[in-house]
N, C-alpha and C positions, 0 to 999 in steps of 0.2 A: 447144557441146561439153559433152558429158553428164560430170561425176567421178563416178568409182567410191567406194563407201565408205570412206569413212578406215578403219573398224575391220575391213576384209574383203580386207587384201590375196592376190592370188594371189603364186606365187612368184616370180614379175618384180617385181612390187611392190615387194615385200621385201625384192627386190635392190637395187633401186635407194632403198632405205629405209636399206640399210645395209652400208658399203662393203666392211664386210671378209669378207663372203660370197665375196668375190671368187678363197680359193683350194676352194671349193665348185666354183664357175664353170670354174676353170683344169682339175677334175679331169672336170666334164660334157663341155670341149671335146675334152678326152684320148680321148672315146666313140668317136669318129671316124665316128660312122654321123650322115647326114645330117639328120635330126631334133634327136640333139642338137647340133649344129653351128649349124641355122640357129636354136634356143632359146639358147645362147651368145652368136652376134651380137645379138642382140634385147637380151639383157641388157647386152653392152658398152654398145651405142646410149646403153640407155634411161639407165645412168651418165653415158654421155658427155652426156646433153641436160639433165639433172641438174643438172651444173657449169657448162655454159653456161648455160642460166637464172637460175642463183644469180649468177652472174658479172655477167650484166645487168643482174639488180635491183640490186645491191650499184653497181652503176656507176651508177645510173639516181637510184638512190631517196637523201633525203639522210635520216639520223636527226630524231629529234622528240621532243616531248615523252609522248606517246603509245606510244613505242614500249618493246617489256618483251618478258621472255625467253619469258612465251605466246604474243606476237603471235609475235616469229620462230619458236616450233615450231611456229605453224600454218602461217606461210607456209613454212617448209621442207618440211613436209607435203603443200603444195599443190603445192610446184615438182617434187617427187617424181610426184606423179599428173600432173601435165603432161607430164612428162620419159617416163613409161609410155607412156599415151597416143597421144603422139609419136612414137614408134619402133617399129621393124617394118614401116613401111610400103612398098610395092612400089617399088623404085627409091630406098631411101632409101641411109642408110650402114650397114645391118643388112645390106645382098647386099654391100656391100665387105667385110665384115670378116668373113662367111662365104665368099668365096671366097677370103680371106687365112688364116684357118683350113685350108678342104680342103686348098690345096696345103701346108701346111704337115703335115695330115696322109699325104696323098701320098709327102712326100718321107719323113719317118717311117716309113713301111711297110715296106719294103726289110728295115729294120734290123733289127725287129722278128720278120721271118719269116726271115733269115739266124741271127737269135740262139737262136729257135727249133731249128733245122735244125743246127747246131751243137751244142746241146744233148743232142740225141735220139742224131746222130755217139758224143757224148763218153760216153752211157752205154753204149753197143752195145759199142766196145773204145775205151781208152783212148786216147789221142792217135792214135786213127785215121785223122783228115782231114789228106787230102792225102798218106797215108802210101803206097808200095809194098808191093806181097804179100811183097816179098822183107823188109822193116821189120818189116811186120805179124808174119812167122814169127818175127823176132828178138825181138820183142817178149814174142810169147806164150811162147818159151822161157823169157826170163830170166823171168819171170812163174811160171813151172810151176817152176822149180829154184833161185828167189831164197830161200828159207826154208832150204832144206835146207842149201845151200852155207852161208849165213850161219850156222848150226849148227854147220858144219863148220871155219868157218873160228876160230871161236872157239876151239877145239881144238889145230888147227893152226899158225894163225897164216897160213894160206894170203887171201890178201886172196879172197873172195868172185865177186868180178866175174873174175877170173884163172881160179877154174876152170869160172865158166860159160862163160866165153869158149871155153875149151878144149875145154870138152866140146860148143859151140855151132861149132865148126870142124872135130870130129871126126867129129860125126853130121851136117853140115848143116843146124844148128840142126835138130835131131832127124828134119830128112826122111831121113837113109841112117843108121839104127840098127843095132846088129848083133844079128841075128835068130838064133834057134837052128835048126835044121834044120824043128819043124815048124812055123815060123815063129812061134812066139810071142817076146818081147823075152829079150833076154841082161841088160838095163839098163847094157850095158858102155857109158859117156858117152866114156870116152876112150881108145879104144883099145887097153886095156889084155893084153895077149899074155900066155899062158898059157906058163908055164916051166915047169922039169920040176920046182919045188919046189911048184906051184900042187895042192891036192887037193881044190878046189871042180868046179865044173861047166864046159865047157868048150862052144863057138861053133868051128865050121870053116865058115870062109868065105873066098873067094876076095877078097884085099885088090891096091893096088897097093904096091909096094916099089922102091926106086929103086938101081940096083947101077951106082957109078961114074957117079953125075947122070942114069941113064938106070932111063926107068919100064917096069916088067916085071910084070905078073898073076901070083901067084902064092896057093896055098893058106896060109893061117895059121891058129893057135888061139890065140883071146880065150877071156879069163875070162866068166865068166856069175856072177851075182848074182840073189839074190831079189825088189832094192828097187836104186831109183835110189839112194838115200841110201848103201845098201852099196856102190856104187862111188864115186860122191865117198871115202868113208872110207876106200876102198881105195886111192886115188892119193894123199888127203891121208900116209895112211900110211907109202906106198911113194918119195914124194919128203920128207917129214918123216926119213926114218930112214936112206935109203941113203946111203952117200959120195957115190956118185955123182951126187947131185943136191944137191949141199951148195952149189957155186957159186950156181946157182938159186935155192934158198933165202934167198942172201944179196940179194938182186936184186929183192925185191917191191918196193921203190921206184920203179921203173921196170916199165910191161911189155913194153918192150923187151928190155931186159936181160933179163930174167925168162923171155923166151921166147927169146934167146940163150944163155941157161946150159943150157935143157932140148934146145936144138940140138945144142950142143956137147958134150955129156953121152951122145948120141947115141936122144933119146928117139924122134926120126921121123927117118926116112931121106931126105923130103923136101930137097931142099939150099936150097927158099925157106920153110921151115918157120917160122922167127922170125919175118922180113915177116907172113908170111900171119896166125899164131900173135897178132901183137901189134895188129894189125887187127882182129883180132877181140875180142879184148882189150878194147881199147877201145869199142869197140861196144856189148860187157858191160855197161863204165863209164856212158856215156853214156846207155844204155836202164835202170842203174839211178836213176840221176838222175833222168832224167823220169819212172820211176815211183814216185819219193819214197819 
């Protein structure tokens, strides 16, 4: 058997010249394509035959008077070119530890292309996977009216998520808005009914109203506004200052409460108003959280 030059290692060599190449190695097998997979095995091997040689002489050979810290780096140099040599060959321990490899790349993959595909999910819309259309819409409201509210509520004192909530129950999370005649928006979020002290712009639209628990179609006139934000300011307003919503106001501790006082107060005529009211409420709460 021919040695290759001491002073011309290739990179197996090398490897097996010097162990701590070994998180080089860890990151070639990472490749997961089969070339560097079976150049991986080849190098374990050629380590592993490395230590068994040395192991042998040191078992075999006894010390003498001859021997000096030259002889040993030639002869570790040598056990090194044997241990190369050695390894790789068809049917050796270089095809175990490459088929100990693939599967391990195998089961790897999965994870890899789930984390992927999760990722792409997570920039498209926020905690979208796995979400419902019906999420999704809740979602993108508080998202579209979480600034404004928060503006507003600092003012107020109206907790934030309370009046997305409200305004996300009155519109159906903004799918049944109330439109002006030629249909462009009113920005009215919450229902807000035009009285005869109102001298802004006005929405006639066919609403339901409930007379003695029971629901009746009837004509109403909502306030109209310029800007989303103009109606938030206008209900923080209108329950900020009236008597009549003084209970309410006391009640943002709860949004139970809070949508009990505005029941009781007689702000909808709905008779499961609060239920409904504080469900949504919450929802507010919850979708602001998970949007941090």
């Amino acid at each position: 058997m021919s040695l290759a030059p001491l002073n011309n290692l290739s990179p197996r060599d090398a490897l097996a010249a010097d162990a701590k190449s070994l998180n080089a190695l860890k990151y070639q097998s990472g490749q997961q394509t089969p070339a560097a997979i079976q150049e991986a095995a080849k190098q374990l091997e050629s380590l592993f035959m490395r230590e068994l040689i040395k192991s042998m002489r040191e078992a075999t050979m006894k010390s003498g008077m001859l021997d000096s810290a030259q002889g040993d780096l030639g002869q570790d140099l040598l056990d090194q070119q044997f241990a190369t040599q050695m390894s790789g060959r068809p049917g050796g321990l270089s095809d175990l530890i490459a088929q100990q490899l693939t599967r391990q790349s195998a089961a790897a993959a999965p994870q890899v292309s789930t984390h992927k595909a999760t990722a792409v999910q997570a920039n498209a819309t926020p905690s979208a996977t796995n979400k419902s259309p019906a999420s999704l819409k809740q979602s993108g409201f508080v998202q579209q009216h979480d600034a404004v509210a928060k503006r507003v509520a600092q003012d107020s004192g109206i907790p934030a998520a309370y009046m997305i909530g409200q305004a996300g129950h009155e519109t159906g999370w903004g799918q049944r808005e109330i439109k002006m005649k030629d249909g462009t928006p009113s920005f009215n979020l919450f229902a807000m009914k035009a009285g005869a002290n109102w001298k802004g712009k006005v929405a006639e639209v066919t609403t339901t109203e409930y007379v003695n628990g029971v629901p009746q179609q009837t004509t109403a006139r909502f306030r109209a506004y310029d800007s989303y934000e103009a109606s938030f300011k206008d209900y923080a307003r209108m329950i900020s200052q009236s008597p009549r919503y003084a209970k309410a106001r006391e009640q943002t501790g709860s949004a139970y409460a809070y949508a009990s006082g505005l029941q009781q107060a007689g702000y909808a005529t709905d008779p499961d108003y609060a239920n409904k009211l504080s469900r949504a409420i919450n929802s507010a709460l919850n979708l602001q959280r998970a949007l941090g």
